[in-house]
N, C-alpha and C positions, 0 to 999 in steps of 0.2 A: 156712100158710106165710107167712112175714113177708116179700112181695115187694119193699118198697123196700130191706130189707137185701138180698137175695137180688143185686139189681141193682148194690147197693152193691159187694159182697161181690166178686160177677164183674169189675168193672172192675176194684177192686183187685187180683186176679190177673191178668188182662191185664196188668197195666200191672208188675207187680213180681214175677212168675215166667213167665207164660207169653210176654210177647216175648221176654226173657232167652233162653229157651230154643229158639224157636221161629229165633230170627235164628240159634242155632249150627245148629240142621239145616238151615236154607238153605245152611251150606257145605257140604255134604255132598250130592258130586255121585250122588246116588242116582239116577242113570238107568233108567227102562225097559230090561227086557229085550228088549223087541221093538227096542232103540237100540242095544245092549250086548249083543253075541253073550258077552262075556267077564265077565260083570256074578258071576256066581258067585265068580270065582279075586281080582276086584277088591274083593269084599268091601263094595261100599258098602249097598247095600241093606241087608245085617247090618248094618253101623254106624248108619244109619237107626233101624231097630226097635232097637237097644240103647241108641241115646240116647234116646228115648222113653219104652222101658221100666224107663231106670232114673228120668226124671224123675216118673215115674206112681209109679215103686217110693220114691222121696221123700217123696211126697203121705201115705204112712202109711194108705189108709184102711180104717176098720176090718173086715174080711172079706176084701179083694181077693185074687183069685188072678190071677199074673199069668204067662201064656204064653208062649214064643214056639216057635211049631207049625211044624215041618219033614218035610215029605214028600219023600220020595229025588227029586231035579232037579226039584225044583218052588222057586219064590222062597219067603222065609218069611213067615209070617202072625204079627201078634203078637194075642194075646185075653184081654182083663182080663175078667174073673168076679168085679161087685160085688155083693152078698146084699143081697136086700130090705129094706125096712123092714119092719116088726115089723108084721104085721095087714094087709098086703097078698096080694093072692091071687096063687095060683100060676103066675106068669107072666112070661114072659120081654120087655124091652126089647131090641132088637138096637139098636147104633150103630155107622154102617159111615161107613169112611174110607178113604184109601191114604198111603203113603210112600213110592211108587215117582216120580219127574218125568221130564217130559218132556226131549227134548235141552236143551243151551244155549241154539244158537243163536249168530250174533252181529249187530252191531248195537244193542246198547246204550245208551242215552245216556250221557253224559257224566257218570262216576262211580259209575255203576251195574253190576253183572255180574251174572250167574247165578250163582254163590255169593257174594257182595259181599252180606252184610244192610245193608241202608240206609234207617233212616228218613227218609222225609219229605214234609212236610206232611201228617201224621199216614197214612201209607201204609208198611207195609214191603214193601220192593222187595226181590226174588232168587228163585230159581226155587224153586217147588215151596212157597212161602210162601202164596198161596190156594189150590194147585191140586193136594195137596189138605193139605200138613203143620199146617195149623190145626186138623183135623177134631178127630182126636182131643185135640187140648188142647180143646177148644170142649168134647167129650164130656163128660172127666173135670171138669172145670172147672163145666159146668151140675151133676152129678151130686152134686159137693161143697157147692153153694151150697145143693142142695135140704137137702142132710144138715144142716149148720148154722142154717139158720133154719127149723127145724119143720115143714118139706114130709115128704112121703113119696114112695119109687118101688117099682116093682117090682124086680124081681133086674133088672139090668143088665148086657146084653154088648157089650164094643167090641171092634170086630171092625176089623184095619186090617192090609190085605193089600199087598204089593208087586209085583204086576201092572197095576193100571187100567189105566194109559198103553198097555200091550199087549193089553188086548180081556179081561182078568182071565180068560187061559187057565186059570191052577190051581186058581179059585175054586169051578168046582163040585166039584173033587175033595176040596175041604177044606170044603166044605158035605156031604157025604158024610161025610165023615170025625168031624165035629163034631155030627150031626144030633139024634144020640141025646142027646150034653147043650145043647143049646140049649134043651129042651122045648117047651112053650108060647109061638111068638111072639105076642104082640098087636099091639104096636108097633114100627115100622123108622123109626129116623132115620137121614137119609140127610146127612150134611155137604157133598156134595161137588158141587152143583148151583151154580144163578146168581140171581141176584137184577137185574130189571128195571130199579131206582134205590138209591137210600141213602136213600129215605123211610122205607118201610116194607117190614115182612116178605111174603114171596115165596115163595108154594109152587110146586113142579112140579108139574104134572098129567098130563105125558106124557113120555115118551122116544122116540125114533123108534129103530127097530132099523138094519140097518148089514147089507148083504153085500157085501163085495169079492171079485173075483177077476184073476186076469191071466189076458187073451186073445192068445195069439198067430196070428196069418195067415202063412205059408209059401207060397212060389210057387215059390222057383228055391232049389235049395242053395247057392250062390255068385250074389254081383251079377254084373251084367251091365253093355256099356256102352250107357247108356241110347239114346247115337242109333243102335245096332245094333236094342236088344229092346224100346226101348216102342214100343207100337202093335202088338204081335206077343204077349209075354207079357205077363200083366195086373201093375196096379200092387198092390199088400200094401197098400198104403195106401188106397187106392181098395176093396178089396173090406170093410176094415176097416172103410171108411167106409160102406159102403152096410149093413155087418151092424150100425151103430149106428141107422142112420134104424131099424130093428127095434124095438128098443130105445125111442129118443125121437126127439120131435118138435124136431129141429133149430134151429126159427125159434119152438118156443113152451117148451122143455124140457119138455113133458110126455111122461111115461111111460107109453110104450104097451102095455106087458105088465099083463093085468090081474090078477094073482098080486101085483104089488107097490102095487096100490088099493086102499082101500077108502072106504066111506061117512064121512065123517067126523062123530061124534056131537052132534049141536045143541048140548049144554051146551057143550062146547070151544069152538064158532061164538062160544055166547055171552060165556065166558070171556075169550076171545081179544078181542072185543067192549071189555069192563071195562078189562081191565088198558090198552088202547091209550088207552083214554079217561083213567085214571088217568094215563100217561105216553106223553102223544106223544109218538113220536120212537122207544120201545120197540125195536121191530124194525130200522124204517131207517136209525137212528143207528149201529147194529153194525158198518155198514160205514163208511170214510173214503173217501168219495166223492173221486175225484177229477173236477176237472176238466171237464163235457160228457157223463157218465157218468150213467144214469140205472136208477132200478130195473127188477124185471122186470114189475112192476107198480105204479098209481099210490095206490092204495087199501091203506093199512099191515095191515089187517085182513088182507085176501088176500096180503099179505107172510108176517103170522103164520103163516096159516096152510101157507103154501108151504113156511115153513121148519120147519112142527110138525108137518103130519097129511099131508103128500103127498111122495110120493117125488120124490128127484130121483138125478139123475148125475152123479157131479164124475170127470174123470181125472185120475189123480193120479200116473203115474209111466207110463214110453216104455220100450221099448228098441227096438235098429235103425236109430234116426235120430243119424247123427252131428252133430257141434258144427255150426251153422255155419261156423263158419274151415275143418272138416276136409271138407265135404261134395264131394265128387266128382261128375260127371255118370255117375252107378250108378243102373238098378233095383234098386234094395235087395231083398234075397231074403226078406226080412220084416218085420214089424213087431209090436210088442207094446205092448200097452195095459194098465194095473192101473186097473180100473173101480171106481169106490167109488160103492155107490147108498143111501142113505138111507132108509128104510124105516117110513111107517104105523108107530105105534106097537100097532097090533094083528094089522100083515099077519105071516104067517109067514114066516121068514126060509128056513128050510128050502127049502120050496116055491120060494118067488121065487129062489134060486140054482135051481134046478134050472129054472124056466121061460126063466133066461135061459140058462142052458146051448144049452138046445135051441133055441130061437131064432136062437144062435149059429152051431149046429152043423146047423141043418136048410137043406137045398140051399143049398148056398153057393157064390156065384157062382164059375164057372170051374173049379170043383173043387178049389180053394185048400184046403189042410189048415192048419184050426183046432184046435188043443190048450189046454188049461188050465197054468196053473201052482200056485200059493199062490191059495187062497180062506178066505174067511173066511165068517160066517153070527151074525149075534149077533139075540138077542132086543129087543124093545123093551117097552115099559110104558105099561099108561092104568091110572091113580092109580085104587081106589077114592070113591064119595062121602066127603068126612068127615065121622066121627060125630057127634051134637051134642056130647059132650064134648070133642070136639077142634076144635071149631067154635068154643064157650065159652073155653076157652084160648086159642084165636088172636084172639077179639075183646078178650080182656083184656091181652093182653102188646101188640097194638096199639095200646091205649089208654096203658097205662102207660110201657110200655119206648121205641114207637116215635113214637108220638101222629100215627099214620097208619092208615087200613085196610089190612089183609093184602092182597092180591092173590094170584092163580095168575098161571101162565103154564106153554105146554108150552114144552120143549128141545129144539134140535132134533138135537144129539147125542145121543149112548149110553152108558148106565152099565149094561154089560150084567147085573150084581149085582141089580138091581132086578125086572128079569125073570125071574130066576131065582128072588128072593125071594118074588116075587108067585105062582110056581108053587107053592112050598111050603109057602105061608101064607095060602092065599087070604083067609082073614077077617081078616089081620093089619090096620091100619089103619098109614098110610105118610105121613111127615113127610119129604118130600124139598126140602131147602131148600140156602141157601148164602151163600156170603160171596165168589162170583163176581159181582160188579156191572161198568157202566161201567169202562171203560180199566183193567181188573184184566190184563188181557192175558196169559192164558193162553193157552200153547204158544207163546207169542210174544215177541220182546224186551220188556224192561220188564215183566216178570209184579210186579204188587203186592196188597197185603192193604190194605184198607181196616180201620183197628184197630178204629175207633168203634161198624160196622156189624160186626166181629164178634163184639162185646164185647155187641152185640143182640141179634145172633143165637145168642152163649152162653146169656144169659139169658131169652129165648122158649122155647128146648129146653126148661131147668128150669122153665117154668113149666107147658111139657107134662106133663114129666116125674111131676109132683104131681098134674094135672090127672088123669092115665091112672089112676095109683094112686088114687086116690081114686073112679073116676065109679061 
């Protein structure tokens, strides 16, 4: 394969069909279902997958088949089926993406929106432009560069579903669905991860799993007036509070159930080690410190790893507590908590909802009735080693493309796909990278794509791509 065409070849398209296209489906408020109870009847999602589908179905390339897979009340999946090259073995490429985004949002800066495509200074801004609507142009894009300059691949499938943003509920019903023709995976590339800096390329090596639930505490069916009932019946908030110390450790956030622990594997240590060394700042920079504010720890290493290989607990949504402006002097008759805990990316997700259930629910002070609402339970991922052929690929697109070493790094969020995939392909080897860097601000105002980095990250895939076919 002729890789300075190949590099060539890719920015050219970046630059003269795939922004083109990529800045109309930023307008395209394709929101998460888990955002949009009404996302079916609004139709964006479909508009989503059909402006993609038709700019793929443009591309002309020679074999493709191109899908878009509809299970009864499930969002749709679109799946291109590109045929081998000639003398490669039997085996399947997966390339996974989404076109589903997150809310808007507001708060914006000044000329910028959530559908508003904007370049600039070489970034395009609007939502769902890194996070994840590049994927699959990056896919098709690597996969043609390989075809015209004398590379080779195996059969290739792009897989780009309209769930992520909501925990990819209908995914495995359409990994089911699909199983039997996907055949042979060997390789998963994964577009929709982050990248540490805009030096060099960045693999994931982990995902952390993800259980939420809502816990509600009941004490009185109606409030009371508090200088009548407190001191007499107990506070909802108080007992909630003491079934968290259960949970974690208040003053150090560690989590005390041992179902959501586990040993974390030296290589990771080491890992995690590298990449901090590569780019100070890696972890602690994520946040915008303000002011007097200090981390939870002083050592980035033990930052990584806090936010890669060990659980924690964020609460993330109330009910029962009114506004301030509206708050009355009431025992409040309950309270409710939606727990979001992070999860080892090898502990079982399963298990740990169910230890913390009972945690919850074993003697509970005062005899308060505890109930559940919405829970959730997703998988997490630790990468296999990579093979030396995928080893030899990453050192040479480093060289070329990036003129930096690769680095890993774990995630400390969830692509629950990935766990899934890893179940069904165990020998599969897994490329999970991205074009999430620095101030790309996903799920957040000012979401942007850095073009340049993923005009690199186009062309690393392709070099895989040849690399796989050929080892």
């Amino acid at each position: 394969m002729d890789r300075a065409a190949v590099a060539k070849n890719v920015d050219q398209a970046w630059a003269e069909s795939v922004l083109p296209s990529l800045s109309e489906l930023v307008k395209i408020p394709a929101i998460s279902p888990a955002f949009d109870a009404g996302w079916a009847a609004a139709g964006h999602l479909d508009a989503a997958i059909e402006h993609l589908r038709a700019w793929i179905a443009a591309r002309d390339i020679a074999g493709a088949n191109i899908e878009v897979v509809r299970l009864p009340e499930r969002t749709p999946l679109l799946v291109v089926d590109i045929p081998a090259s000639e003398g490669t073995p039997d085996e399947t490429v997966l390339l996974y993406g989404h076109l589903d985004k997150q809310p808007p949002l507001g708060g914006w800066s000044e000329g910028l929106g959530p559908w508003t495509p904007v370049v600039r200074d070489g970034r395009l801004y609007g939502r769902g432009a890194a996070d994840d609507g590049y994927a699959g142009y990056a896919a098709i894009t690597a996969i043609e560069a390989v075809r015209a300059h004398g590379g080779a691949h195996a059969r290739c499938v792009v897989l780009l579903e309209t769930g992520e943003e909501s925990g990819s509920p209908d995914l495995p019903a359409y990994l089911s669905r699909l199983s039997g023709r996907l055949g042979n995976v060997s390789l998963v590339v994964c577009l929709d991860s982050g990248a540490g800096d805009y030096e060099r390329m960045w693999l994931t090596n982990s995902l952390r799993g993800m259980v939420s639930l809502e816990v509600k505490v009941q004490v009185l069916e109606s409030g009371l007036h508090s200088g009548i009932a407190s001191g007499i019946a107990p506070s909802s908030f108080r007992v909630l509070r003491q079934l968290l110390d259960r949970l974690e450790d208040a003053a150090t956030g560690e989590i005390l159930v041992p179902e959501l622990n586990v040993q974390i594997p030296e290589n990771r240590v080491a890992e995690a080690r590298a990449a901090i060394e590569a780019a100070p700042g890696l972890v602690r920079n994520v946040v915008p410190w303000p002011e007097g504010l200090r981390p939870v720890d002083e050592d980035e290493v033990e930052l990584a790893l806090n936010s890669t290989w060990r659980p924690t607990l964020s609460v993330i949504g109330a009910d029962g507590l009114p506004k301030p402006a509206d708050a009355g002097n009431v025992l409040r008759p309950f309270t409710t908590l939606v727990l979001s805990f992070r999860l080892p990316p090898t502990a079982d997700p399963e298990a740990a909802l169910r230890a913390v259930q009972e945690r919850l629910t074993t003697d509970v002070p005062y005899g308060a009735k505890v109930t559940f609402g919405h829970s959730e339970a997703g998988l997490g991922w630790n990468a296999p080693d990579p093979a030396p052929w995928l080893v030899a690929a990453l050192d040479q697109a480093s060289d070329e493309v990036f003129d930096a070493g690769w680095r890993t790094m774990g995630l400390g969020g969830s692509i629950p796909f990935m766990g899934l995939l890893h179940n069904a392909y165990p020998d599969a080897q897994f490329l999970v990278t991205g074009a999430l860097g620095p101030d790309s601000n996903a799920h957040v105002p000012d979401e942007s794509l850095h073009l340049a980095f993923a005009a690199k990250v186009t062309s690393a895939v392709a070099y895989v791509l040849d690399a796989h076919a050929r080892r």
